[in-house]
C-alpha positions in Angstrom: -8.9 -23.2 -3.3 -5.8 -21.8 -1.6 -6.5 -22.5 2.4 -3.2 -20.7 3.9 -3.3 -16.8 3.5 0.4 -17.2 4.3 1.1 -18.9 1.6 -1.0 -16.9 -1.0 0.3 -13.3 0.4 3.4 -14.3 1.8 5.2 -11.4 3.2 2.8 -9.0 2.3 0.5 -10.6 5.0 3.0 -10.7 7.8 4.3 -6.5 6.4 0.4 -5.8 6.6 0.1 -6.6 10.1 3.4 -5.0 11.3 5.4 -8.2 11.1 8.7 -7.9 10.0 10.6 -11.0 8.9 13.4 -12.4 6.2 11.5 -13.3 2.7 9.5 -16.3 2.5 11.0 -18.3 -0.1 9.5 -21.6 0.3 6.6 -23.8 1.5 7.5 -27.3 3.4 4.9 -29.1 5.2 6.2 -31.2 7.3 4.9 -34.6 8.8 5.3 -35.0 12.3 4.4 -37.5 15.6 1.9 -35.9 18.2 2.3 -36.6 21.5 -0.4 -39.7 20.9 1.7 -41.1 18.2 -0.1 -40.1 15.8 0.9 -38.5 12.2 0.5 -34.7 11.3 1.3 -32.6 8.6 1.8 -29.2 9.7 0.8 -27.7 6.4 1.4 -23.7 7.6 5.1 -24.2 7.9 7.5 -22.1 5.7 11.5 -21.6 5.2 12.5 -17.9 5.0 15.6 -16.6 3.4 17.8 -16.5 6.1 17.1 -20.4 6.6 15.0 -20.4 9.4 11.7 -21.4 9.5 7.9 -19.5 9.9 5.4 -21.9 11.6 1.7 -20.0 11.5 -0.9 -21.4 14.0 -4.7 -20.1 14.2 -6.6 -20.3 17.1 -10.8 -19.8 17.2 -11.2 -20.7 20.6 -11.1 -18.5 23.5 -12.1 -21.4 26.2 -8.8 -21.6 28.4 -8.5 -25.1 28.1 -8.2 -24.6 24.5 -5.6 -22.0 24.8 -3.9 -24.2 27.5 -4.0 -27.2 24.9 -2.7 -24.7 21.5 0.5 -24.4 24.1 1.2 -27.9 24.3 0.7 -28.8 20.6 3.1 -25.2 19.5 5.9 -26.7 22.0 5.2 -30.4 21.1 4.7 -29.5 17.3 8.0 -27.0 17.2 10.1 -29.2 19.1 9.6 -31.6 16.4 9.8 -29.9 13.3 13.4 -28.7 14.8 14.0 -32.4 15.1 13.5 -32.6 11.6 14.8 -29.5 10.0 17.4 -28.7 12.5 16.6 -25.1 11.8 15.8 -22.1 14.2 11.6 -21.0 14.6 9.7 -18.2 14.2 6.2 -19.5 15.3 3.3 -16.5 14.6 -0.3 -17.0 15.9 -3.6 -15.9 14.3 -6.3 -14.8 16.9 -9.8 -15.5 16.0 -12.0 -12.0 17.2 -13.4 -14.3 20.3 -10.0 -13.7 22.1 -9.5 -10.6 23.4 -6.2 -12.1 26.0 -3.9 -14.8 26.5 -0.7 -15.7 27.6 2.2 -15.9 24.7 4.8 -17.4 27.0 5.0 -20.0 28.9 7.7 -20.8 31.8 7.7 -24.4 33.5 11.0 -24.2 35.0 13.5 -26.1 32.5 10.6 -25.7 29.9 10.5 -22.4 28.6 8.7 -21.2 25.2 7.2 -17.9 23.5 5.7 -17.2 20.4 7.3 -15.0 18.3 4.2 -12.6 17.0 0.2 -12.7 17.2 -1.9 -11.3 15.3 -5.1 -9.8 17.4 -7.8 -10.0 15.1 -9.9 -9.0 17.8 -8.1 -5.9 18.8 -8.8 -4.0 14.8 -11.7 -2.1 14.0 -12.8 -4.2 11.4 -15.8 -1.6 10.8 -13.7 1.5 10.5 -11.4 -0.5 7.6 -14.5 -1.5 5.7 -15.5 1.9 5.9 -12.0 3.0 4.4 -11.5 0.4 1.9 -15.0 1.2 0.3 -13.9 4.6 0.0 -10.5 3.7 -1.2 -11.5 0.9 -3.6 -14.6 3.1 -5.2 -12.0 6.1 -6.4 -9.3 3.9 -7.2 -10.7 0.2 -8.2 -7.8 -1.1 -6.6 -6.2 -1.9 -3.0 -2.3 -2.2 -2.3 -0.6 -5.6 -2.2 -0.3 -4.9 1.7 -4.4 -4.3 1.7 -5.7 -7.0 0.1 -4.7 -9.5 3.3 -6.2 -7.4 5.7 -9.5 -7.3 3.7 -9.4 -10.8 3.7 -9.2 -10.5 7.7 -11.6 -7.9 7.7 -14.7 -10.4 8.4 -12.7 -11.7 11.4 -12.1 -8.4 13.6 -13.7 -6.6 15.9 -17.4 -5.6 14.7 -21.0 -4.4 15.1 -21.8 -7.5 13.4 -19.9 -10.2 12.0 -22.4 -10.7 8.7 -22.2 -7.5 8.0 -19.2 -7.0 7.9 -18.9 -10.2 5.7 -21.0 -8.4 3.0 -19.1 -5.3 3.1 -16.1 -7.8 2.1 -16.9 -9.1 -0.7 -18.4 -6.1 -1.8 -15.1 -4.3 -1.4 -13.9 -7.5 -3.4 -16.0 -7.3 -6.3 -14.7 -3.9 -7.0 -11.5 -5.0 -7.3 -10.3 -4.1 -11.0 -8.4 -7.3 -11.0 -10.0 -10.7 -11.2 -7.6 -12.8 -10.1 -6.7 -11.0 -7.1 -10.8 -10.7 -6.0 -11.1 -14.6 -6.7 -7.7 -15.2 -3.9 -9.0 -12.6 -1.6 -12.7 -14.4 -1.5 -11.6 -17.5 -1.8 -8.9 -16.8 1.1 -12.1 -15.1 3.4 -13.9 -18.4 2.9 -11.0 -20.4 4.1 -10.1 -18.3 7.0 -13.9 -18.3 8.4 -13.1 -22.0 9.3 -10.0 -21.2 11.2 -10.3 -18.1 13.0 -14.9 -18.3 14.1 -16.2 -21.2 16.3 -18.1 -24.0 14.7 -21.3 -22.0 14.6 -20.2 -18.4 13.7 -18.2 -19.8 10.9 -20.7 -21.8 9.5 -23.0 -18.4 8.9 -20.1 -17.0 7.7 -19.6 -19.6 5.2 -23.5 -20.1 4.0 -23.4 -16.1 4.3 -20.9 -16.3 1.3 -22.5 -19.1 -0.4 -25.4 -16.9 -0.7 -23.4 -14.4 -2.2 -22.5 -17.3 -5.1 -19.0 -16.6 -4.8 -16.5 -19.3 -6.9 -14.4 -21.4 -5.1 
């Protein structure tokens, strides 16, 4: 199962959600120290075509501490992919539906750092899209390659409620005419309800799916 919607929609998840960048044209994880000395692969890190480089970060969290602490890691983790790659950063953030603020920038003097793009999940009516996709997938059997990442977001929006709207998902995705791109976009939701919900919404999420014996 493909865990990274970046790298299974490429630019036609950043074009979805308004973000426009060169073309992605290759994946490179890169290993890297942590302030603890300890080893990390930053697995959501890609090169574009202009040879600089898209690092993706999601964030569930909305506790400020944990936002305080995803600032730290982004300039820790950046500085040291630049170390590595001695290449220029675009870093985008994925905001789980829990966060409806925080700060993008930072500015400690001689420290200064800003991410490039987020992506508020929590500011999109998921409900209204479900209620457009059904529409749009029942006359047509088919979503646009733009689409199909933001009804893999869907589930993590803004909602009425987040089951729900997790049925009205796959739903949508099992009227997909094509099989291959309902399996990515399923397996992609499941994958995504780990990153983007705390421990406890995202596990109903996930047995919510289960129940729905979707293939991995």
């Amino acid at each position: 199962m493909n865990n990274s919607v970046v790298q299974a929609f490429r630019n036609q998840f950043l074009n979805a959600f308004g973000i426009q960048l060169p073309r992605i044209v290759e994946h490179v994880p890169t290993e890297v120290l942590t302030i603890n000395g300890e080893k990390r692969i930053i697995e959501e890190l890609f090169r574009l075509e202009d040879d600089t480089l898209l690092h993706i970060e999601y964030q569930a969290s909305a506790n400020s501490k944990d936002l305080d602490q995803l600032f730290v890691d982004l300039m820790w983790n950046d500085l040291k992919i630049c170390e590595k790659h001695e290449n220029l950063i675009r870093t985008i953030v994925i905001l789980g539906p829990a966060i409806l603020d925080a700060e993008l920038s930072r500015d400690l003097g001689a420290i200064k750092y800003k991410v490039t793009e987020a992506v508020w999940l929590s500011r999109m009516d998921g409900d209204q899209i479900a209620e457009e996709f059904t529409k749009k997938v029942g006359q047509k059997g088919d979503l646009t390659n733009e689409e199909l990442p933001v009804l893999v977001m869907m589930p993590f929006m803004h909602t009425s409620s987040r089951l729900e709207i997790v049925k009205k998902a796959v739903q949508i995705a099992y009227k997909l005419a094509d099989e291959g791109k309902r399996d990515l976009v399923i397996s992609s939701m499941r994958a995504m309800a780990e990153r983007l919900l705390s421990d406890e919404d995202g596990s109903q999420v996930v047995k919510a799916l289960s129940k729905l014996n979707l293939r991995e």
